[in-house]
Phi, psi and omega in degrees: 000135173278163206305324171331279169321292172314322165309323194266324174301302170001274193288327188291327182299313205301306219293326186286340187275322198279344208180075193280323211290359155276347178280325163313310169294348160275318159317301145302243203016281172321307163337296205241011196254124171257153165272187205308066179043123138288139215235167177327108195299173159301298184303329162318318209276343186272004208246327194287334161316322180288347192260153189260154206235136216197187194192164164259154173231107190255106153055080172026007163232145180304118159245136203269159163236133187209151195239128180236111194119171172260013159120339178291168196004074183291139174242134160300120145290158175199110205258146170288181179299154185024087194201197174188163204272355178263041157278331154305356183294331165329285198294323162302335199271329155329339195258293186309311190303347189231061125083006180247172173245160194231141161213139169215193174188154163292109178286163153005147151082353218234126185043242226226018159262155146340112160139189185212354209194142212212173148211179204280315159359296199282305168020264177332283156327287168319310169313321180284302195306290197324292160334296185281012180280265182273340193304186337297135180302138152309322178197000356211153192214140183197141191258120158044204201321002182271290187310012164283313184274340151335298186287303184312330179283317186291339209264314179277010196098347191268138214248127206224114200290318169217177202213132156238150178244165188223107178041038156238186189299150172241339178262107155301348184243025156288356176297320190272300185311318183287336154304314181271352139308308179297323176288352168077011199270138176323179170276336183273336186302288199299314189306318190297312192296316176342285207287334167276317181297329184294289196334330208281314207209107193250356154284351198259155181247161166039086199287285195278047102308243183358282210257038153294145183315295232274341169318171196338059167325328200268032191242318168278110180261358177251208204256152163209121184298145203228117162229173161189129164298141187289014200231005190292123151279333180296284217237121189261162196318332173292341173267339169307303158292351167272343161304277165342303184270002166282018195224035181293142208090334189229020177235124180247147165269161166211137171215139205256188169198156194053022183272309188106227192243340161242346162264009193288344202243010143250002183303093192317305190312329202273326164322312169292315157352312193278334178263354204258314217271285178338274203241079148259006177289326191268352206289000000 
């Protein structure tokens, strides 16, 4: 455990017994303060230099988008929590050699957009403008926290011919259980952050229902690919079969070893896998 953590485990003990509704407001803080940007990788920069860059204007901040290809049989990307759309780059230039175009974008906060903060909403939303942008998808590939807002866009209309999820989430309130376990938070602690995360969204009812994969699952009519590592520490392999089973009849699994949770999306095999899985739309 790092020295970091343990201190912050710390202090939220002391802090829940002397001064819980503050140790509550720190928490959420924590909860929801994304860090510092991540910026383009080595292995990144040459396929993300190619691509063209264009931006939104979201909630006042720029969120950047970017496009690769001449726009046929475009497939949609989806970056996880504290991330950026050229973690994909593997995979874009896989998609561009067998002849698709790639669209992704930087959420909020996130690699080279505006902001410090972000929600599954904002996601969500910029995804449907990408849709009316480039749609209808060939396919869509979304990574850990990203397939939440993926399913939630498709959910609202956006029309996507097959779908992969990547080491990802399936239970919107697997968010919460997992944060307040790496954090060690008491019972009385999580039910507060539960009830400051509903706040995030006050028009909305039964959140961790609603923005769950498996809501109105029978609204996704095409095939969907399921991969995960046995080696995620992040996201563990049970939301992954659950993913699986909201799609029966249409859904196949692939489960790897030794990636963890973000390197999995350089694994030459799963890339193929993944280009393979596309385009069987077109076969």
């Amino acid at each position: 455990m790092s020295i970091a953590l343990s201190t912050v485990k710390a202090g939220l003990r002391v802090a829940s017994v002397v001064a819980p509704g503050l140790a509550g407001k720190w928490t959420f803080a924590l909860f929801c303060k994304l860090r510092t940007p991540s910026r383009v990788r080595p292995n990144e920069a040459e396929i993300h230099a190619q691509a063209q860059v264009e931006s939104i204007e979201y909630n006042g901040r720029r969120v950047v988008t970017y496009q690769w290809g001449d726009g046929t049989k475009p497939v949609l990307v989806v970056h996880g929590w504290e991330s950026r759309g050229s973690r994909y780059a593997p995979l874009v230039a896989e998609l561009l050699a067998r002849g698709y175009s790639a669209v992704t974008f930087d959420a909020p906060g996130n690699g080279d957009s505006e902001g410090n903060r972000t929600t599954l909403l904002e996601y969500a939303d910029i995804i449907e403008k990408l849709y009316e942008r480039h749609g209808p998808f060939q396919a869509a590939v979304a990574h850990s926290f990203g397939s939440l807002a993926l399913f939630h866009a498709m959910r609202k209309g956006v029309k996507v011919d097959r779908v992969v999820t990547v080491n990802a989430v399936c239970d919107f309130d697997y968010l919460v259980h997992r944060f307040s376990e790496e954090l060690g938070l008491s019972e009385r602690l999580r039910k507060d952050l539960s009830r400051r995360f509903e706040g995030l969204f006050p028009q909305e009812q039964d959140i961790y229902r609603r923005f769950s994969v498996p809501y109105q699952a029978d609204r996704v009519t095409g095939p969907v690919l399921v991969i995960h590592d046995e080696d995620d520490r992040r996201i563990e392999m049970s939301q992954a079969k659950k993913i699986a089973a909201a799609f029966p009849g249409q859904s196949r699994m692939i489960t790897t070893q030794g990636f963890g949770h973000s390197k999995i999306l350089t694994d030459p095999k799963t890339l193929t896998a993944i280009a393979d899985f596309v385009s069987e739309s077109t076969v």
